[in-house]
N, C-alpha and C positions, 0 to 999 in steps of 0.2 A: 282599159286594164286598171283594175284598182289596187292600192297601196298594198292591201292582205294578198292578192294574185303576186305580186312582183315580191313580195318580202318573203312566201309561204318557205318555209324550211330554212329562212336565212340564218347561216350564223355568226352574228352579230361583230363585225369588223368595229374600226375605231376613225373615226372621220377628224381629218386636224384640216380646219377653215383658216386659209392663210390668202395674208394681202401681199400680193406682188409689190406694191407699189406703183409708182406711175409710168414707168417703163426702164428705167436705168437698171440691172440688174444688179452694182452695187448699192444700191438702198434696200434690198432684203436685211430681213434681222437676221440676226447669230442664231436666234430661236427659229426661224422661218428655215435658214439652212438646214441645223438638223433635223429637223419634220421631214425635208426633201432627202435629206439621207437616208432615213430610215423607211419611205414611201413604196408600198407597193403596187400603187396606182395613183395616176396622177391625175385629176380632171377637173379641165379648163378650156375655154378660148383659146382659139390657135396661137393669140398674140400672146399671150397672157405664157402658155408652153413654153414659148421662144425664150422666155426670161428667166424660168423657172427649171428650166431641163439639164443645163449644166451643171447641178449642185445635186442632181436627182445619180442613186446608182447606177449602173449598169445593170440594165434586163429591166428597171421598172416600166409597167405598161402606160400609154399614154391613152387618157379615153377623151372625145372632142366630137363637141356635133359639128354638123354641117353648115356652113353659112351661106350667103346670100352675095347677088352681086354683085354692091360692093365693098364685100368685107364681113359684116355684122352677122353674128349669130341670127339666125330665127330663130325664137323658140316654139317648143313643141314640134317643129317641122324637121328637125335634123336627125338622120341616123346617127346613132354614138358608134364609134371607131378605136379599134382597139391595136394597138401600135406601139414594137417595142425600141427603146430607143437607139440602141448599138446598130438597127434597121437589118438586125442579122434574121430576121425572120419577117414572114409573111404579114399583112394587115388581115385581121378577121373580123366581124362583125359582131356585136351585141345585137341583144333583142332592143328594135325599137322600141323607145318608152316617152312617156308624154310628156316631160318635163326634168327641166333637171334637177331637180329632187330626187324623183323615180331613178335616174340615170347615179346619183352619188350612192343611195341605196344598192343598186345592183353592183358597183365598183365592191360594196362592201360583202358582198355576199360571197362568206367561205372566208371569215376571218380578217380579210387585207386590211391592211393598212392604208385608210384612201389621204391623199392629199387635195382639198379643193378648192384649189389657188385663184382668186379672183385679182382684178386690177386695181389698184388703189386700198384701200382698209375693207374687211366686211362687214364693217359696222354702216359704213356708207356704200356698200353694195347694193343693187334693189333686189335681188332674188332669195340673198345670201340666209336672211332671216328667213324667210319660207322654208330651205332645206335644212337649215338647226331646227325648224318647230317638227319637219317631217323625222327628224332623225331621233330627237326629244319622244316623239309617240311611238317609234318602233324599237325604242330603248336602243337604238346606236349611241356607244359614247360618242362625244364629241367635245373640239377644245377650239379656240380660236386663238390664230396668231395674229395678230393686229398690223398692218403695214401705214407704209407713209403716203398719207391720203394724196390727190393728184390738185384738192382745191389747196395746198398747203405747203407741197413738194414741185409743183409746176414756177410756182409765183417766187421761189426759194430759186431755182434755177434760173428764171429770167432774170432775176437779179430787183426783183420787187417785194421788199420787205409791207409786212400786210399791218405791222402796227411799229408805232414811233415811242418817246420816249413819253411824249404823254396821254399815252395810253389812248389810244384810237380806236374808237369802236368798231368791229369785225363781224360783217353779215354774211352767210355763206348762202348762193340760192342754184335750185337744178333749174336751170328756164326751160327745161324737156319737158318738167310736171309744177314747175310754180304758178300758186291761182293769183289773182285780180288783189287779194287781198293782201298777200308775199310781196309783192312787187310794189304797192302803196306803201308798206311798211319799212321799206329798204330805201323806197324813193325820200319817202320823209328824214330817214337820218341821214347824218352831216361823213358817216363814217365808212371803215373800205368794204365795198360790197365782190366778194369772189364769186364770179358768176362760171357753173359749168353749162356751156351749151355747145354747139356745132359750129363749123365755120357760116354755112350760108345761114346761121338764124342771128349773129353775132349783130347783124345793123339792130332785128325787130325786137332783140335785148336791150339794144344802148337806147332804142325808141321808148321802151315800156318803162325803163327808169326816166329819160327828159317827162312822160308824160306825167310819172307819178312824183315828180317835183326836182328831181337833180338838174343842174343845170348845164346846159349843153357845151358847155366849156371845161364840162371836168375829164379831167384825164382817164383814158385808160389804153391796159395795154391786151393785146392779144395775144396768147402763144397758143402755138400748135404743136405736137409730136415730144410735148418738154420731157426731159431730161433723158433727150436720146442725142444722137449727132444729128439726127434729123430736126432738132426742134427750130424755129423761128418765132419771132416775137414783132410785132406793129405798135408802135405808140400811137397816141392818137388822144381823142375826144370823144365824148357820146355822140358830137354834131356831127364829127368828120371821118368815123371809123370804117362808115361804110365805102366814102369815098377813099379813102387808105387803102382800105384792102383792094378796091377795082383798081388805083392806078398801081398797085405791083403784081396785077395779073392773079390775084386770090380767086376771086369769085367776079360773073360765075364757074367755076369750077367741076368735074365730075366727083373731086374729094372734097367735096362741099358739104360733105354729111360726115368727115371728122369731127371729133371731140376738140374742145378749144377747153382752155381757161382764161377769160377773161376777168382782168383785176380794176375797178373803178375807186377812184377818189383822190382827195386835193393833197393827199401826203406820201402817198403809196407807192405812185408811179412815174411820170416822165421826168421830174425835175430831177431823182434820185438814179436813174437807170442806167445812164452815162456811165456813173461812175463804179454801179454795182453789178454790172452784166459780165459776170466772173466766166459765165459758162460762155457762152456765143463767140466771144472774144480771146478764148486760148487760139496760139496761133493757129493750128492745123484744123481747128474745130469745121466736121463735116468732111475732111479732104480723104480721099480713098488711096490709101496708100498699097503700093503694091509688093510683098515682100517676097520677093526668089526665093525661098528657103522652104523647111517641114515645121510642120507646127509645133516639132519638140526643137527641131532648131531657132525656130523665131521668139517662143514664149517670152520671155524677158523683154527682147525689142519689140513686140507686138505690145506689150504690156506698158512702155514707155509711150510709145508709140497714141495709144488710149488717153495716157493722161495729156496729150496737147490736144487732143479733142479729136484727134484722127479714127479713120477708121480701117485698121488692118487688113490684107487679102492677101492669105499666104499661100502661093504658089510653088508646087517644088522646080525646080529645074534640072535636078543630079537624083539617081537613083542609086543607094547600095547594095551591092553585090557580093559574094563570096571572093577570093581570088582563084582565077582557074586551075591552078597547082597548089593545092592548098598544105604539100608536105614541107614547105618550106614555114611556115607559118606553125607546123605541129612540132619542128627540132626546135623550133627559138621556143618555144614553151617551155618542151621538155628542158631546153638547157637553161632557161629559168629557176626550174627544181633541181637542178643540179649541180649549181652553181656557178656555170657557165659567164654571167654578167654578174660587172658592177654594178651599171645602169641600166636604167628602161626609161626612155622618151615617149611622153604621148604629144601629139599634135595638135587632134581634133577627136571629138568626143566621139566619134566613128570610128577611134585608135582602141578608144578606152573597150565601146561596147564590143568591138571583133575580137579582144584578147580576156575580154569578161564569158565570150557566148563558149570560148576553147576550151576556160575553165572551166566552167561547169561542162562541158562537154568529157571532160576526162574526171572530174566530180572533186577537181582544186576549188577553194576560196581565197583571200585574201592573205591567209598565211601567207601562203607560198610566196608572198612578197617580203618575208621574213630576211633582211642582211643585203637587201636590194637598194640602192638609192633611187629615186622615182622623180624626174621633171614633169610638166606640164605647162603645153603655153594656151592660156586663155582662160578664165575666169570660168566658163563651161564645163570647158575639158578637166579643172581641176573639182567642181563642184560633182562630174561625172565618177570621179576617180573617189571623192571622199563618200557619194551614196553606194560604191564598190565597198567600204571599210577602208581606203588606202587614203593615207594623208599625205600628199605628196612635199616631198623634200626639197624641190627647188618651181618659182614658177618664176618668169623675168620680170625684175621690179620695173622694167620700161616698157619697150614695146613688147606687146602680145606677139609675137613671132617668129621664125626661125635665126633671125639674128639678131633678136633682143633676147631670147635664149643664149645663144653664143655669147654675148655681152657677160654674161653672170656665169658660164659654166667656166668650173674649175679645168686647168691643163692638169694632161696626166702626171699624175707622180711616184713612178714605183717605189718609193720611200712607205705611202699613204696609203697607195691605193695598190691591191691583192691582186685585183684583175683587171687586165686595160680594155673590156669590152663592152659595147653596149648597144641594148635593143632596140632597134628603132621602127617600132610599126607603123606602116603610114599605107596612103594610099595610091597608087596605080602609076596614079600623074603629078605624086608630090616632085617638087622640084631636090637641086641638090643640095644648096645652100647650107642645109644644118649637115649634111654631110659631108660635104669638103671641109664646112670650118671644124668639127669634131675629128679629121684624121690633122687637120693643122695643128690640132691643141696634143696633139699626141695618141688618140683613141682610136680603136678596131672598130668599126661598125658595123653587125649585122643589119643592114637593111631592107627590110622583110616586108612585102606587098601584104598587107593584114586586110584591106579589101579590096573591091573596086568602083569606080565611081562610071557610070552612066548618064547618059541623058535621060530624064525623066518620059513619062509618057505625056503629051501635050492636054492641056488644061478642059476643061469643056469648050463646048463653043462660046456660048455667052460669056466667059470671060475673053478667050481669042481676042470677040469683038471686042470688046471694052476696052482691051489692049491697044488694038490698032484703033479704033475708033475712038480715040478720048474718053473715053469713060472712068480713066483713071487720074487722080490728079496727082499722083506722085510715081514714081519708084525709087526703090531702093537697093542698087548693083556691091553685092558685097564683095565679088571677087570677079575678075575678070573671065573666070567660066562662066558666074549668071548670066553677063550679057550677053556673051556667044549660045550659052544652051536656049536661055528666055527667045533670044532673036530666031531661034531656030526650032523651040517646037510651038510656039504661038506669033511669029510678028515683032515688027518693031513698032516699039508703044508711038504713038501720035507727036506730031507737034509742040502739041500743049500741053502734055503731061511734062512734070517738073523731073529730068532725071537729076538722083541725086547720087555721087561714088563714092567710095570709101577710102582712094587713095590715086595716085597719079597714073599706074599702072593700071586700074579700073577703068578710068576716066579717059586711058588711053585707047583702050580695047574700045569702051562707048564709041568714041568719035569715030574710031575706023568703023566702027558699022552706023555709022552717019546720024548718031546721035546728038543734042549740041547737050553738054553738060551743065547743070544749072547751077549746085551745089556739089564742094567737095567737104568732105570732113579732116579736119585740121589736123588731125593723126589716125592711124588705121584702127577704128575703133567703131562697133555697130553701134555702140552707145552714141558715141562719138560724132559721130555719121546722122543719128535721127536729132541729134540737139543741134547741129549744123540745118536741118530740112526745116526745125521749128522755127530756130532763128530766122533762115530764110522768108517765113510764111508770116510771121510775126512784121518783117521791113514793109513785108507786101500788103500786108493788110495796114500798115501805118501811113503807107502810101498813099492807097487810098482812100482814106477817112481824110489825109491832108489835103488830097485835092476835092472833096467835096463829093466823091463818085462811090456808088454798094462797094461791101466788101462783099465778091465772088468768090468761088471757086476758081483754078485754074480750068477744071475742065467746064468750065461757064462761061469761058470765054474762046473769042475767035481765033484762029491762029492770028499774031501779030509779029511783031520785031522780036527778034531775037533777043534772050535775056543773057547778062552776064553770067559767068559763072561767080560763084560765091565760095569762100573759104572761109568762114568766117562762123 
């Protein structure tokens, strides 16, 4: 198929050449991001998608050739696939085409907007410049966004700084296509050589520099998968790398044909890496945490959760529901607009959205809350209430909940207050607590079932397992339903996975379903609760760098003795 056959009738789309980076999807630029906002096609490597997809709209199509066994693009060999991301519709095919040149072309054909996101910068891509010069001759505009190369962003993560303060010469080489004569050039200087090459080719790298004069005592370090949770790093030697990597089980390997960065020289690496391996060394870094919740209820603590190096899985346990008599839910509205209440209490941002979805169901906004006093407990439920328009009047300066509310509400005063009554939407199986102590303080309470909560539908299989089978190094029990629904539509999590609760009543439900609790959080607080897991993970890992033994994973280790719990 020639260029004129694939292009005949094209009309002329706009191609923006963007660097993913090296796999962290926080090192995208602010410019890279909105390329991916405004993208009507995206095409890339499947890895490359993974990073690149969540900043992408909704409905943009995804185009990806076919790979190979393990992992790596063929080229020329792969059918392009066309895939939309919301996954609300079908996969369909493209015409195959010879290269992906050909293939960014047809993305563009009929105006789109293509995105095509390579790993690392496109300046150091190897194809990237062939599809600007094919895009150049059939007059497709095109732009480049530049990303954070992986010989540059990998060595910044392991915590190996590539030049010092007097200034250290800096050689960059592919050992995939460096010749005879690269290799004596690099070997001869004194200064840090960034080598990209594979895991299984990493010895006959450290071999081609001893041979071209470095001396087999210099350091270097090796990382793999950097600037993900997956990444790891080996110090070492040119002499002793190869035998490094055999005694922790590297190679040989079937992912012996990963991408490494290796970093060489006498200033660069092991003496400084102790002290600078920022990334590897957050506590949680790598540990799977497992979060009961929905992914609009976890966002924030999944988000916390990232920055200690964890890696989130959010599982729901509770599903919501309508309430079954839903006319009692329609009078407390209407006597909302009617002036019926003082107050209105939300609880839980599932308070907020069921008396949001009645308004617009009757075609009310935020008005309506016009002479109303408005609480809210918890930092969600009130951020939920303010993206409503309603800036709520009271939230508990203490605890987040039904009696840290009571703490701060006003007793009634017919002096002050016009009407003694107030809304209280909640759900199914909320307890009583904020209602007994609100008719103490002197108040009427309509208490109104506004939805109902469920047990969720059970998780896939492959997580089940991971559940019962260790595959998880954490959880995270925020109320004493997660544990009873989690135990009950997937398993109770393993031995070795670290449970952690969020208060004494949690921790208590845990044990009865024969869990030993590891970590409690010092006050009821999911914030609160994951800086408790860090800490936790943080002693653990200090532990054992003190006795001389890897720092693992929990779920990398065998069931053992019992740990204490921690509060702390």
């Amino acid at each position: 198929m020639s260029p004129t056959t694939l292009t005949a009738g094209l009309d002329h789309g706009h191609v923006t050449f963007l660097g993913a980076g090296p796999g962290d999807p926080g090192l995208l630029t602010l410019r890279a991001v909105e390329a991916l906002a405004h993208a009507d096609v995206l095409v890339a490597e499947q890895d490359v998608l993974d990073v690149v997809r969540q900043h992408a709209r909704q409905g943009v199509a995804e185009v990806h050739t076919d790979t190979g066994p393990d992992g790596d693009t063929v080229p020329g060999t792969g059918t392009p696939q066309l895939a939309v991301v919301d996954g609300a519709s079908t996969t369909a095919a493209l015409p195959a085409v010879r290269d992906a040149a050909h293939l960014v072309m047809e993305a563009a054909r009929g105006g789109r907007r293509v995105v095509r996101a390579v790993s690392g910068d496109p300046g150091l891509d190897t194809y990237a410049a062939d599809e600007m010069l094919a895009c150049a001759a059939a007059g497709v505009p095109f732009e480049v966004v530049p990303g954070v190369a992986a010989a540059v962003g990998v060595p910044a993560y392991a915590g190996v700084p590539l030049r010092d303060a007097q200034g250290t010469d800096v050689r960059f080489v592919d050992a995939r296509t460096a010749s005879d004569r690269c290799w004596t050039e690099v070997g001869a200087s004194d200064g840090t050589v960034v080598v990209s090459t594979t895991l299984d080719s990493v010895g006959a790298a450290a071999g081609e520099l001893v041979s071209a004069g470095r001396k087999p005592d210099t350091p270097m370090t090796v990382t793999v998968a950097g600037t993900t949770t997956r990444q790891r790093t080996w110090t070492a030697t040119l002499g002793t790398i190869a035998q490094t990597l055999k005694q922790a089980k590297v190679l040989p390997s079937p992912e012996g044909g990963r991408p490494v960065i290796a970093v060489v020289g006498e200033r660069s690496a092991a003496a400084q890496r102790d002290q600078l391996s920022w990334f590897e060394s957050k506590p949680l870094f790598g540990w799977r945490v497992l979060v009961p919740r929905t992914k609009e209820q976890a966002a924030s603590l999944s988000d916390q959760l990232r920055s200690y190096g964890a890696v989130p899985h959010e599982v729901p346990t509770i599903a919501v529901e309508p309430p079954r008599t839903p006319q009692q839910m329609e009078r407390a509205v209407k006597g909302l607009v009617t002036g019926r209440y003082e107050w209105i209490a939300f609880t839980s941002v599932n308070a907020v959205k069921a008396v949001r979805e009645k308004f617009e169901e009757y075609g009310l906004d935020a008005r309506a809350f016009a002479g109303i006093k408005v609480a809210a407990v918890g930092e969600q439920t009130a951020k939920a209430l303010i993206a409503f328009g309603v800036k709520p009047d009271l939230v508990p300066s203490g605890e987040q909940s039904a009696a840290g509310l009571l703490e701060d509400w006003p007793p009634y005063d017919p002096v002050f207050d016009p009407i003694d009554r107030v809304f209280l939407p909640r759900a199914d199986i909320a307890t009583e607590t904020l209602v007994a102590g609100l008719i103490e303080l002197g108040w009427e309470v309509d208490d109104v079932t506004a939805y109902r909560t469920v047990r969720a539908s059970p998780p896939p299989a492959e997580t089940r397992e991971a559940i019962k089978g260790g595959g998880f190094d954490a959880v995270l029990f925020t109320s004493s339903s997660t544990v009873r629904n989690l135990v009950g539509i997937a398993g109770k999590p393993h031995n070795v996975t670290v449970i952690a609760c969020i208060g004494p009543a949690t921790a208590k439900t845990a044990e009865e379903h024969g869990l030993r609790v590891d970590v409690m959080a010092p006050e009821p607080s999911v914030h609160k609760l994951a800086e408790a897991l860090a800490d936790f993970g943080a002693r653990r890992r200090a532990a054992a760098l003190d006795a001389g033994d890897p720092v693992t994973r929990p779920s990398e280790r065998r069931p053992g003795a019992r740990r204490r719990r921690s509060t702390t």
